[in-house]
C-alpha positions in Angstrom: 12.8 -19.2 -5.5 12.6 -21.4 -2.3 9.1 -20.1 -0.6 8.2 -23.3 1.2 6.3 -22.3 4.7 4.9 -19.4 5.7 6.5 -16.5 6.8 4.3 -13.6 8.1 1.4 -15.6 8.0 3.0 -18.4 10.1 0.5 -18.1 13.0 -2.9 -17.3 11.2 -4.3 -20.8 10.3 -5.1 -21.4 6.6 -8.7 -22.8 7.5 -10.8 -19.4 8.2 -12.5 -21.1 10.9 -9.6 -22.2 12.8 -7.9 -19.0 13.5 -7.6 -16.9 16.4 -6.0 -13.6 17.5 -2.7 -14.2 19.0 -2.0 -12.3 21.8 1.4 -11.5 24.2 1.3 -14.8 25.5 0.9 -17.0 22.5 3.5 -14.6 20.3 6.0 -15.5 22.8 5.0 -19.3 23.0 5.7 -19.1 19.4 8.9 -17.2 19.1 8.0 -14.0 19.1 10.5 -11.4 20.7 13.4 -13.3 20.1 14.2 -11.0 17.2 14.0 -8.1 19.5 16.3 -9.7 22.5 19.0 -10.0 19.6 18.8 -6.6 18.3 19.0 -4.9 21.5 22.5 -7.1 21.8 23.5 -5.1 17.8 24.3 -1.9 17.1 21.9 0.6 15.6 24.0 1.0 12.5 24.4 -2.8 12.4 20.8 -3.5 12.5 20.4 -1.2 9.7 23.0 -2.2 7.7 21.3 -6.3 8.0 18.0 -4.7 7.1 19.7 -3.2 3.9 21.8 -6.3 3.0 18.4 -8.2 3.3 17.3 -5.9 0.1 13.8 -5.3 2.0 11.9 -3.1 0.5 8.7 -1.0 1.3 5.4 -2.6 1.1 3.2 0.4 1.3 3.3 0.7 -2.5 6.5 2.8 -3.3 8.7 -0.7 -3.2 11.6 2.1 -1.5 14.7 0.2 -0.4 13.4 -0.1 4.3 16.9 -0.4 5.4 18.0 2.8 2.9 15.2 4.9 4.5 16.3 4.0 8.2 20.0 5.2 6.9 18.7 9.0 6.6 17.6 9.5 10.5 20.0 11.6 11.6 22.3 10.4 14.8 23.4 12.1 17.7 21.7 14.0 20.2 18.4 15.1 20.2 18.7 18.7 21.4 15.2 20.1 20.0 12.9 17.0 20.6 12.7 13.4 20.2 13.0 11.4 16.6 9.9 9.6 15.6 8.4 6.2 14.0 4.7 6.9 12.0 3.3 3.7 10.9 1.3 3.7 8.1 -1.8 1.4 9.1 -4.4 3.5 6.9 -4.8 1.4 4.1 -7.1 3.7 1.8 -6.2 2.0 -1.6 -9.2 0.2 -2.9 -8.7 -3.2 -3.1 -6.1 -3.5 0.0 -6.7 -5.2 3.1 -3.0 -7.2 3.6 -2.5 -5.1 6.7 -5.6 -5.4 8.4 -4.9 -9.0 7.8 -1.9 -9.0 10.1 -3.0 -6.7 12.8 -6.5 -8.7 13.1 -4.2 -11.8 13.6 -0.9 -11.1 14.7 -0.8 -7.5 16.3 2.7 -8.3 18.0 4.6 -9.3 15.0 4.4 -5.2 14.1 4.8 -3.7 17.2 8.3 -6.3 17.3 9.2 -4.6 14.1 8.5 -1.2 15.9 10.5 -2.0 18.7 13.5 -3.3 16.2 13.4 -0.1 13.9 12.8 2.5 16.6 15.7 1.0 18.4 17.8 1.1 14.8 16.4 4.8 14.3 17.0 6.3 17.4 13.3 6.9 17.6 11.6 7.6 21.0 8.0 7.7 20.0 5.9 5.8 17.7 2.3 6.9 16.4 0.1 4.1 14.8 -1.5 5.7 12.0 -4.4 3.7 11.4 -7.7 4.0 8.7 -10.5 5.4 11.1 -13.0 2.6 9.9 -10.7 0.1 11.4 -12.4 0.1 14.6 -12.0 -3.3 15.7 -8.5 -3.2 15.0 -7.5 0.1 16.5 -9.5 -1.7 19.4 -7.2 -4.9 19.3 -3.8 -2.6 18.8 -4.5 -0.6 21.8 -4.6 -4.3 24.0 -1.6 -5.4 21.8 0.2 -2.3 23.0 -0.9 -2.7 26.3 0.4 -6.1 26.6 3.9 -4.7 25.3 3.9 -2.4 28.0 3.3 -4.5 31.0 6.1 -6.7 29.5 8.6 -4.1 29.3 8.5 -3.8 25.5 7.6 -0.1 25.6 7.6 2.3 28.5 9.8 4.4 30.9 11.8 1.2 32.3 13.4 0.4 29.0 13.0 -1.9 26.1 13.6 -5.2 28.3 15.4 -3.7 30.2 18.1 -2.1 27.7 17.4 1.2 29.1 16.4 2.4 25.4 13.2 3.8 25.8 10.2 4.2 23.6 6.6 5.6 24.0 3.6 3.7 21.5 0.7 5.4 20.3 -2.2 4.6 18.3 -4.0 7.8 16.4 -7.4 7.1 14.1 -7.1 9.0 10.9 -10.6 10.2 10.0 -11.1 8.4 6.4 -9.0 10.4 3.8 -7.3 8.3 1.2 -4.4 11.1 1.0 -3.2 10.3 4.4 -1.6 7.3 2.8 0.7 9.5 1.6 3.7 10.0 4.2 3.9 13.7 4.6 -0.4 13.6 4.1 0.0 11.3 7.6 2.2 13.5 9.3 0.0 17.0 8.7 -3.1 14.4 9.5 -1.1 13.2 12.8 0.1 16.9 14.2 -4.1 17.4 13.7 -3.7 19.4 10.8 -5.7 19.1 7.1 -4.6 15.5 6.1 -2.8 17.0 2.2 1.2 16.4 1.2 3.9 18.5 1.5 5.9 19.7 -0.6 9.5 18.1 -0.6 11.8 19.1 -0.4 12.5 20.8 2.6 9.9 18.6 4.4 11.5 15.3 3.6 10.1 13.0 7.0 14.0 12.2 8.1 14.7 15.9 8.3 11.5 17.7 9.0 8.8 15.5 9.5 6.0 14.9 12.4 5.8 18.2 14.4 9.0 19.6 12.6 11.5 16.6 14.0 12.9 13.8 12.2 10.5 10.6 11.2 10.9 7.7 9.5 7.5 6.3 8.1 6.6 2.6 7.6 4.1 0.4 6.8 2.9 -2.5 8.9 4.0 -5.0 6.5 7.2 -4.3 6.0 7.9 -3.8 9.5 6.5 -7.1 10.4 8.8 -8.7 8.0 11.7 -7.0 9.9 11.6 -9.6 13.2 12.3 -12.4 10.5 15.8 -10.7 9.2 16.7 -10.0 12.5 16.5 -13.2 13.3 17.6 -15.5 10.3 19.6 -13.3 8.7 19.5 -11.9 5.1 20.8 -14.5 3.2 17.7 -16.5 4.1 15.4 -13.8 3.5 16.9 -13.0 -0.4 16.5 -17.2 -0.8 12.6 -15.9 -1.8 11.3 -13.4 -4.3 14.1 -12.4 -7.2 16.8 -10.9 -6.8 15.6 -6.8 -6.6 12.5 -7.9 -5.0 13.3 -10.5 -2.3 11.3 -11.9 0.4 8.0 -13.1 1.1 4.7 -11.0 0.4 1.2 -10.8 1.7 -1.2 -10.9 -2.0 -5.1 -9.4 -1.2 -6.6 -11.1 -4.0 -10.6 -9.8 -4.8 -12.9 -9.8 -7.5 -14.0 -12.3 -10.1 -12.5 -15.4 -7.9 -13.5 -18.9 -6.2 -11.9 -17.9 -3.1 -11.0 -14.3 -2.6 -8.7 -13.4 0.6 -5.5 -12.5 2.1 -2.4 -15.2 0.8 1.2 -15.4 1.1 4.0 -16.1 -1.5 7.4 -14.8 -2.3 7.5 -12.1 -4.9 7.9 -12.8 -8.1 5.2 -15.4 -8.8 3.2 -14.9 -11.9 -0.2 -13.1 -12.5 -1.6 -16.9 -13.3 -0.1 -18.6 -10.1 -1.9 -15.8 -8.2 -5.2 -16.4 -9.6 -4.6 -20.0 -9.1 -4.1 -19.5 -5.2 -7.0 -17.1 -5.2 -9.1 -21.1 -6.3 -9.4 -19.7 -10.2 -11.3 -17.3 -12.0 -15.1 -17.1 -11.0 -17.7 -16.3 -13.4 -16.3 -16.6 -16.5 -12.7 -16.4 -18.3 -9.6 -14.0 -17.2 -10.1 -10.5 -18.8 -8.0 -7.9 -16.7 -6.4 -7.4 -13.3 -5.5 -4.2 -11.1 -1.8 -5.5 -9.9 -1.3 -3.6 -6.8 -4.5 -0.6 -5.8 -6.2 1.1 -8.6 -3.1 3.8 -8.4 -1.0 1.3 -10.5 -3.0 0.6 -13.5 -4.3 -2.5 -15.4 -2.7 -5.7 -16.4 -4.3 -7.0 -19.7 -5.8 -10.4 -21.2 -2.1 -11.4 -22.7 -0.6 -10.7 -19.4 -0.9 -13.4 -16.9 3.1 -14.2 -17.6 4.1 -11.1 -15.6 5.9 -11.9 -12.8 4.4 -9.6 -9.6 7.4 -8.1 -8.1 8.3 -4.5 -7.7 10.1 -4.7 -11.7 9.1 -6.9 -13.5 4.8 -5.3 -13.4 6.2 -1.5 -14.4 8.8 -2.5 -16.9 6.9 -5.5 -19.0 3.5 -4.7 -17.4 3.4 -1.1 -18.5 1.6 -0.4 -14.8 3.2 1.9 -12.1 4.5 -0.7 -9.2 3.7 -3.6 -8.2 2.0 -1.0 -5.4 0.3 -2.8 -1.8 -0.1 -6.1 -4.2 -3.8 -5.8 -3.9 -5.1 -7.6 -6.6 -8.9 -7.2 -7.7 -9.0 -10.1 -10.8 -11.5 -9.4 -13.1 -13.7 -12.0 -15.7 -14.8 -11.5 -19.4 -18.1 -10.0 -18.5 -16.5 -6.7 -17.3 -16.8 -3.3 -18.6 -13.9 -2.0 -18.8 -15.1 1.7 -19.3 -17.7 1.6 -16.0 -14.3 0.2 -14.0 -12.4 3.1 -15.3 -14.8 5.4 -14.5 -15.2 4.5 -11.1 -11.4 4.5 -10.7 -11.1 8.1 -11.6 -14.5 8.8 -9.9 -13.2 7.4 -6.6 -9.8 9.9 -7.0 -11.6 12.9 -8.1 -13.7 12.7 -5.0 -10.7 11.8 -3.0 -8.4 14.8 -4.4 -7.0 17.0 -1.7 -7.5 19.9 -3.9 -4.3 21.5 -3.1 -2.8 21.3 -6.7 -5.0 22.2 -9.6 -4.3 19.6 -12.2 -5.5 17.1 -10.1 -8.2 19.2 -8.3 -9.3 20.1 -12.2 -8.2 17.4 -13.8 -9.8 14.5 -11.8 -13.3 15.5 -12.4 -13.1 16.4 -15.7 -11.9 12.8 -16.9 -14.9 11.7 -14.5 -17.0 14.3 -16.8 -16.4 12.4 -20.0 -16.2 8.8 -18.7 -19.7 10.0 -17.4 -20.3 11.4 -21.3 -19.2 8.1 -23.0 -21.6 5.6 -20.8 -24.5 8.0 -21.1 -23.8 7.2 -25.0 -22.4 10.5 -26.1 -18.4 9.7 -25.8 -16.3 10.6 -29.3 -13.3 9.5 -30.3 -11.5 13.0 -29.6 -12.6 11.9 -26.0 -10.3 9.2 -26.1 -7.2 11.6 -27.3 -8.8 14.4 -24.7 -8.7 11.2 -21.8 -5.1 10.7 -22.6 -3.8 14.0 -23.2 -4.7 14.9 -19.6 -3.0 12.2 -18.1 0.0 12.7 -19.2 -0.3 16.2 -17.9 -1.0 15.2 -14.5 0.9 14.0 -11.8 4.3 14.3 -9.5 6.8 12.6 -13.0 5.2 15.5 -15.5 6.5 17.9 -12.3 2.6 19.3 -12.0 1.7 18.5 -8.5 2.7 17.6 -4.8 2.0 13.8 -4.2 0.8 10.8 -6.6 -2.7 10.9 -6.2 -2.4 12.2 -9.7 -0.3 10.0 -11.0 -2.4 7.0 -10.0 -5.9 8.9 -12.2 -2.9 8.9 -14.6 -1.7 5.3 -14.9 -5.4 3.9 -14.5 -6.9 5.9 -17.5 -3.6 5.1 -19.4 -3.9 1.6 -19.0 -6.9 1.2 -19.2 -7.8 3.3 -22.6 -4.3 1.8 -23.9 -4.8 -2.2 -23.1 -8.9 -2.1 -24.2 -8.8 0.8 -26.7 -11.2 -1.1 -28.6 -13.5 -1.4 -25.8 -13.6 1.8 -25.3 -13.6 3.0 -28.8 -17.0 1.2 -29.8 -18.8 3.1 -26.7 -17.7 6.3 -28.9 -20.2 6.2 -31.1 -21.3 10.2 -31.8 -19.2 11.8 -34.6 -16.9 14.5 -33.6 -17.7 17.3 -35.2 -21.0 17.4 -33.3 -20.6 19.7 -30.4 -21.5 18.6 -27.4 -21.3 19.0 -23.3 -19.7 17.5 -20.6 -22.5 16.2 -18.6 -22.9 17.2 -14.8 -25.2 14.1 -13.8 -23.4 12.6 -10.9 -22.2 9.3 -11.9 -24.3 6.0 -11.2 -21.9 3.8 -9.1 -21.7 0.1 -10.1 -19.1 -2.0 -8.0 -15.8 -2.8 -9.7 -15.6 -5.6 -11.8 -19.6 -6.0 -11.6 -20.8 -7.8 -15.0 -23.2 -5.0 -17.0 -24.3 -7.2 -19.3 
């Protein structure tokens, strides 16, 4: 591991009060576009092929191998239409705010990475998919882009004058957490009901945003893309290990001294995470959601695991190391009200296209909802496991993941505090009983009930 400066963060000043937005003028003083001036002199297929020896891989949440997914656009001409970039600025996934980070800071350093894998894609338009509560920073983006355009970054002229052109748009999504789902975004883009679709045939790079080929990324991992470009991938693989390399931006919230937005490579531990994050606040470590709620818990024996895209699913027993949006919490928890507002927050988010989640979702809401009012049975327990195991896109029983994240959290959850949960089932089960329909009572996640 050799993280020694910042990377993506190199700009944004480490004192709160000290930093500022950087704008054209200031990227530029600082480097910025230099990575762009030396792609334009590569190939397309050689700027892909650096961007897959760098071993970059998604930071939306899936961890899928960038340089891989720009190898799929299909080349040649474009008879039918253009090929196009979506970037996934939506950012639904409680407990994430890495992205918003950037573009609040350092808006360029993304649309450089646009420029870069556009120009490796053989993409002519790019739509900015971004949350619709990000006002501010749709606001700042559309100066950002702007700025690009006077300067001959986008337009009709050419990328710098290259004669590779490339149109930049930003669209507001309207607040659905399914959108930050790839082929979600592109029925949400075209102005359709934001919900998945089913793949195949509509994989993005063959039939994606208005029935043309798309490649979809998210703002991180294309702002890491001006920094391989640039210094090659030998540096970039010097951080992280070696399936995960590179730096990575780590939301951390919760139960700690100093919550925020911080940068390290990948493969730091749980602990050293919590140490950057100023300690625990509050009281002693108890649990920690690794990467969104979507990926499940990490437990009180667990500060060890390394936080890279491996080493959380295969010793953590979570799904992914997912955005890396870490929400710490103390001893004072309980665990059962932070599950329940997990699954509550999915079973109000559910698309409702397939019925397992649609169903499913609300159900496990039911009985979490049964179990705080003091009425939960140990057969609640099995019932809460039973159905996620039944749920989601690895049993084969619906479209997207939205399923499979209800799935992970309630598995993790029950399975690393079973205790926990077990003396809130007090009521014998052979007494009948039913699933109550009082809407739950929200209580923030992590918040100390005692």
């Amino acid at each position: 591991m050799a993280f020694t400066e910042p990377v993506l963060t190199k700009r944004i000043a480490q004192d709160p009060s000290q930093r500022k937005l950087h704008w054209y003028d200031d990227y530029v003083r600082t480097g910025g576009y230099e990575a762009l001036k030396k792609a334009l002199t590569m190939t397309p297929d050689e700027v892909i092929k650096t961007v897959t020896e760098s071993g970059l891989r998604g930071r939306g949440g899936a961890g899928f191998g960038a340089g891989q997914k720009w190898s799929f656009m299909p080349k040649g001409e474009k008879k039918n239409g253009p090929h196009y970039m979506t970037v996934n600025a939506d950012e639904s996934e409680p407990g994430t705010f890495k992205d918003r980070y950037l573009i609040d800071y350092d808006p360029h350093q993304m649309l450089e990475g646009i420029a870069i894998g556009s120009y490796a894609t053989g993409c002519e338009i790019c739509y900015i998919f971004i949350r619709g509560e990000y006002h501010r920073q749709a606001k700042v983006l559309e100066r950002a882009i702007k700025e690009a355009y006077e300067h001959g970054i986008f337009g009709p002229q050419g990328m710098l004058g290259s004669g590779y052109k490339l149109e930049c748009y930003v669209h507001r999504g309207a607040g659905a957490y399914i959108c930050g789902e790839e082929t979600g975004l592109i029925e949400a883009l075209e102005g359709k009901r934001g919900w998945p679709r089913l793949k195949p045939p509509f994989f993005p790079a063959a039939i994606g945003a208005f029935g043309r080929p798309t490649v979809v990324n998210n703002v991180e991992t294309l702002c890491c893309v001006p920094h391989i470009i640039e210094r090659g991938p030998a540096w970039f693989k010097t951080m992280g290990t070696p399936s995960s390399p590179g730096p990575k931006l780590f939301g951390m919230s919760g139960h700690l001294n100093r919550p925020g937005v911080y940068e390290n490579e990948l493969g730091i531990t749980l602990q050293q995470s919590i140490d950057m994050a100023g300690g625990m606040k509050g009281g002693k470590y108890k649990a920690a959601i690794c990467g969104g709620i979507s990926m499940g818990v990490l437990g009180p024996n667990q500060l060890d695991i390394k936080l890279d895209f491996d080493d959380v699913r295969f010793r953590g027993g979570c799904l992914g190391l997912g955005t890396a949006g870490m929400i710490v919490m103390n001893e004072h928890t309980d665990m059962v009200e932070a599950l329940r507002n997990c699954v509550r927050f999915y079973a109000h988010e559910s698309c409702g296209q397939c019925t397992p989640c649609r169903e499913g979702a609300p159900w496990m809401r039911k009985i979490l909802d049964r179990i705080l009012e003091g009425g939960g049975r140990l057969k609640d327990l099995d019932m809460l496991l039973e159905l996620e195991k039944t749920m989601g896109t690895m049993p084969g029983t619906t479209i997207c993941g939205l399923a499979d994240g209800t799935g992970w959290a309630t598995r993790t959850f029950i399975n690393k505090f079973y205790d926990e949960f077990a003396a809130r089932c007090t009521n014998p089960d052979t007494v009948p009983l039913t699933i109550s329909s009082r809407p739950a009572v929200i209580t923030p996640l992590g918040a100390n009930t005692r």
